[in-house]
N, C-alpha and C positions, 0 to 999 in steps of 0.2 A: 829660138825665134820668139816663141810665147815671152821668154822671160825679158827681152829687151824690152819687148811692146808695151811690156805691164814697167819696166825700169822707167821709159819714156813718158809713158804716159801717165804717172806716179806722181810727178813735180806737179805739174799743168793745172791737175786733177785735184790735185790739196791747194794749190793756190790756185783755183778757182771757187771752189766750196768756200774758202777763207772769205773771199768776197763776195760772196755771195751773200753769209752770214751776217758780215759786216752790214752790208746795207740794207740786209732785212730790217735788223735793229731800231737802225737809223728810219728806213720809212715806216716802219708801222704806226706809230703815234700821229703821224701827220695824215696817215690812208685811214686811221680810225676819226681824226679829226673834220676829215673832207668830205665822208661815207655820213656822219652823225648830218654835218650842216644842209649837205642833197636832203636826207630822207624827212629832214624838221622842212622843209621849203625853201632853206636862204639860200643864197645868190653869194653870201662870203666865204666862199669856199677856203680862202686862204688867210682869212684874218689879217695879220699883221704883217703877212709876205711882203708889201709893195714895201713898209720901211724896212726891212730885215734884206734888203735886195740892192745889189750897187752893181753898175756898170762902168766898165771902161774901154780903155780899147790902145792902137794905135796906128801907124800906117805909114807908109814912105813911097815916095815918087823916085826914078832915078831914071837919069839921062845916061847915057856909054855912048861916049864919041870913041870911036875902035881903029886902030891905025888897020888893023887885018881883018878887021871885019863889017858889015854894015852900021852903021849908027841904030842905036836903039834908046826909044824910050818905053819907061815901062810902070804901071801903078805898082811896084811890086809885091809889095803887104797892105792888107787891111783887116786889121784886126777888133775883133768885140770880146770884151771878156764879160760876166755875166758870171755874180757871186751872191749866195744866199746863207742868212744867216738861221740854222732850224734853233738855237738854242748857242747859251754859252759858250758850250763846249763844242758844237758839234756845225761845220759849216760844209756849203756845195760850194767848187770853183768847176769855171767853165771857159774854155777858150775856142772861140769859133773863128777860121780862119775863109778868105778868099784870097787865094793867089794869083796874081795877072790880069787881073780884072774878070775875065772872061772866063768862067770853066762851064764844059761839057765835051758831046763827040767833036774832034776837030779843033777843038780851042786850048790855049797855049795854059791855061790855070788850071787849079784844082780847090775844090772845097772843102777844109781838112776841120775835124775835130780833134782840137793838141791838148787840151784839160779837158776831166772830168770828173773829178772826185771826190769823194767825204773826207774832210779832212777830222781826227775827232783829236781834242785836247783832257790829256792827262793831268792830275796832279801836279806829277812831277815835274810841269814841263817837255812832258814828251807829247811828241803829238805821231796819229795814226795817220794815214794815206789809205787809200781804197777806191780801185779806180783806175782812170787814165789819167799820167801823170808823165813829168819832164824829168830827166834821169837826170843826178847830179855829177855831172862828167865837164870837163871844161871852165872857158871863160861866158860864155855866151848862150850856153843850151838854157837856163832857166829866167836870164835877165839879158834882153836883147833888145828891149824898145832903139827905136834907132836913136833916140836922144840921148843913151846912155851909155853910144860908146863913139870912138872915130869912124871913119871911113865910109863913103857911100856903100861898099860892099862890105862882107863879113869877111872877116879873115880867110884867106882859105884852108888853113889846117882845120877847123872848124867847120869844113865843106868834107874836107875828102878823106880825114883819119877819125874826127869826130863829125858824125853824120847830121850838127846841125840843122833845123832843130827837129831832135830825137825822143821821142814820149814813147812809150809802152806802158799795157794795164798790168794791175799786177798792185801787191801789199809792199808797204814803205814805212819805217821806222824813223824819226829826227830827234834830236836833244842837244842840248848844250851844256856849259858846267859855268860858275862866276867866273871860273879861270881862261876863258877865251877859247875854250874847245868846243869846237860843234861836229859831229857826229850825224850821219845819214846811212842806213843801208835798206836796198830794196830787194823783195823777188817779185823775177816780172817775167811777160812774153822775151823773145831773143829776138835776134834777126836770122833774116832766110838768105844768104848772099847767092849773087847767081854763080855761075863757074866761071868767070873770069875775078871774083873773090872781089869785088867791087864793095867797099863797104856802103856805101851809101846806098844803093841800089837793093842792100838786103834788107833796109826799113820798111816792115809791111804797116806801121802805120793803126794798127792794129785794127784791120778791115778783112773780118773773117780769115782774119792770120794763122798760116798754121802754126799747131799748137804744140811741138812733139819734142821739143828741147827750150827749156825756159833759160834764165838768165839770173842772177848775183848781182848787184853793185853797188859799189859802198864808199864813201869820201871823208875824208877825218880835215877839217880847217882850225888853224889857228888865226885868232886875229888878236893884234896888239896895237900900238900906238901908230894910228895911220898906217898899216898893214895888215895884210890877210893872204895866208900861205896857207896852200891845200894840196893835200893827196888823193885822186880817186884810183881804184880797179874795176874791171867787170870782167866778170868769167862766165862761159854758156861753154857746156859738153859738147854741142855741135853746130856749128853756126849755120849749116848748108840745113838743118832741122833733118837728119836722115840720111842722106841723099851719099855722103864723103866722110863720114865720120871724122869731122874736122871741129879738132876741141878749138875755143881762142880766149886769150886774154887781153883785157887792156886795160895801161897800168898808164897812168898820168898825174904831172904835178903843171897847178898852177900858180901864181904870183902876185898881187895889187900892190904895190906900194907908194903913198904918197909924201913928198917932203916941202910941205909948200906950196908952190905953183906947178910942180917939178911931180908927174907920173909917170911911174913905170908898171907894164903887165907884159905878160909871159905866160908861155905855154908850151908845156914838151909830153906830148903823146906815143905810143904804140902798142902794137898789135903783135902778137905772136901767134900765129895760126897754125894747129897741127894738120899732119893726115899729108899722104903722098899727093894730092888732087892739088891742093896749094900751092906744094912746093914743086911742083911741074909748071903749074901756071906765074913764077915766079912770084907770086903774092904771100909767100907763108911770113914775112915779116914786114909788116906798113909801120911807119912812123912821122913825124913830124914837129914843128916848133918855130912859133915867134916871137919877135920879144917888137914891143914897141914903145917908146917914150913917147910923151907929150907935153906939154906948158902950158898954162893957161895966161894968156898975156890978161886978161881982166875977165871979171866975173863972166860973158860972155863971148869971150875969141877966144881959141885955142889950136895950137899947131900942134900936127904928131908926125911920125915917120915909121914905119913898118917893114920888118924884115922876116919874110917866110922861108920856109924849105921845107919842103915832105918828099917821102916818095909812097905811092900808093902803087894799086893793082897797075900802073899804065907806065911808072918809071918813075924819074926824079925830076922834080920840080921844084922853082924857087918863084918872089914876086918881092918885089919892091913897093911900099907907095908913099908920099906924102903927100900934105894935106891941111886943109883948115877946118874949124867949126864951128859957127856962127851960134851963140843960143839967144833969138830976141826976148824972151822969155825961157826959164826952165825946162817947161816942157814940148817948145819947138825948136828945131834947129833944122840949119841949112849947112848940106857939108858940099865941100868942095875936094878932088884928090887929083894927083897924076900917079897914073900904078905902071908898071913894067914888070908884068908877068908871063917868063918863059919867051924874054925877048920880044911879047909884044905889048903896045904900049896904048896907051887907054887914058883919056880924062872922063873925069865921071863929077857929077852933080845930081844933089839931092835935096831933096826936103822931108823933112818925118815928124812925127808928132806923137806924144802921148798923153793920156787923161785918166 
């Protein structure tokens, strides 16, 4: 019993100290800088902060007229990001999120914190992570502004096999090579799933998350002439953290390729989930995949079509949608779709923006 506790608690425990370390480093020059300017009198506490500091953000509105369900409109993202530069090498990113307009007791949103980390640059080209960070898994988990992809809504393989969008804290390694290979692996917090093995559901979001089985993952991309094809994995010893002794993996490839006016992306994910508790609950293998073309009839109009299928903790599911997307500018657009997902049918309109 002693020995699991101390096996368990071993990971957690060294990647915590890790960053802790890390950001010792990183603040002390800046806490001896701030400490000097208080005790001399000044009021610049932070010297050249304000130009070393850039904001952005982004946000999307979406209407769902629902054949089976009520009509909803909804603010659905509004997002701030908020990034400092301490030196050269060595930078803070920050993403502050409001979801649904409204969060607290009783209200339908949440106020999430999705970035926050020292990012620090190496010679070589490599760069460190430290912190709360977006895991390189999918099409969508680390680049999602709504102006940057189709659809009013996100894919849903990217809802329900890849738990969209997915951050956990934790130490992260990147590099690339002249030859078109980029490289990411991180260790980080895992997910807590409840017992019906819901992956989404097991995002603690890292909010006094328990800490008792940490997480791997790691992505290798190639990108060539107008393409970019990648492999991620992630493996956690237990994903219930304790509870079912339930190891999982998940092993996905994704796909961009452009020929022209003419794009295609793709996505095929899954899950392998050990331990009898899964495999009673029918959930020990999730998986999922879509592939979508699109056109750009001129620099701002573009049609696509979308073809899903997963099956998750709840059974198998499929969605259809097509669609347009207006950009009057770069960085806004207005999309329009008609989706049929699992026989029911939906028009959806939007607007989003980013800066």
């Amino acid at each position: 019993m002693i020995a699991t506790t101390i096996r368990r608690a071993s990971g957690p425990l060294i990647l915590g100290l890790g960053i802790m370390a890390s950001a010792a480093q990183v603040a002390a020059k800046d806490h001896e800088d701030i400490d000097a300017a208080f005790n001399s009198g000044s009021t610049n506490y932070g010297g050249d902060w304000f130009k070393n500091t850039t904001i952005g953000g982004y946000g999307e509105l979406h209407l769902n007229l629902n054949e089976d369900s009520d009509n909803e409109i909804d603010f659905h993202r509004w997002v701030l990001f908020i990034n400092h530069r301490f030196s050269d090498r060595i930078t803070l990113n920050g993403e502050f999120e409001l979801e649904h307009s409204l969060a607290g007791d009783g209200k339908p949103g949440e106020v999430e914190l999705e970035q926050a980390y020292i990012d620090i640059a190496f010679d070589s080209g490599t760069h460190l992570k430290a912190g709360l960070f977006l895991l390189p898994v999918g099409t969508l988990n680390e680049t999602h502004e709504p102006d940057t992809f189709y659809g009013v809504e996100r894919n849903p393989v990217e809802k329900n096999i890849i738990p969209t969008t997915w951050w956990e804290a934790g130490l992260a390694l990147n590099g690339s090579t002249e030859g078109g290979l980029a490289w990411e692996v991180a260790a980080h917090s895992g997910l807590n799933v409840p017992a019906n093995y819901k992956i989404r559901s097991g995002r603690q979001k890292v909010a006094e998350a328990v800490a008792e089985d940490a997480a791997v993952t790691a992505r290798l991309t190639y990108s060539g002439s107008g393409f970019a094809i990648a492999g991620f994995a992630q493996y956690q010893s237990d994903i219930t953290q304790g509870r079912d002794d339930a190891d999982a993996t998940l092993l996905g490839a994704t796909l961009d390729a452009n020929m022209g006016a003419f794009r295609l992306r793709g996505l095929i994910a899954s899950w392998d989930i050990g331990g009898a508790a899964a495999e009673a609950a029918g959930a020990d293998e999730q998986w999922g995949y879509y592939i979508e073309p699109s056109y750009k009839i001129s620099d701002k109009l573009g049609v696509f079509a979308r073809y899903a299928e997963y099956e998750d903790y709840s059974g198998d599911h499929d969605a259809v949608s097509i669609g347009v997307n207006y950009w009057p500018i770069d960085n806004v657009v207005f999309k329009a779709d008609y989706t049929d997902a699992d026989d029911s049918e939906s028009i959806n309109l939007g607007v989003g923006y980013s800066f």
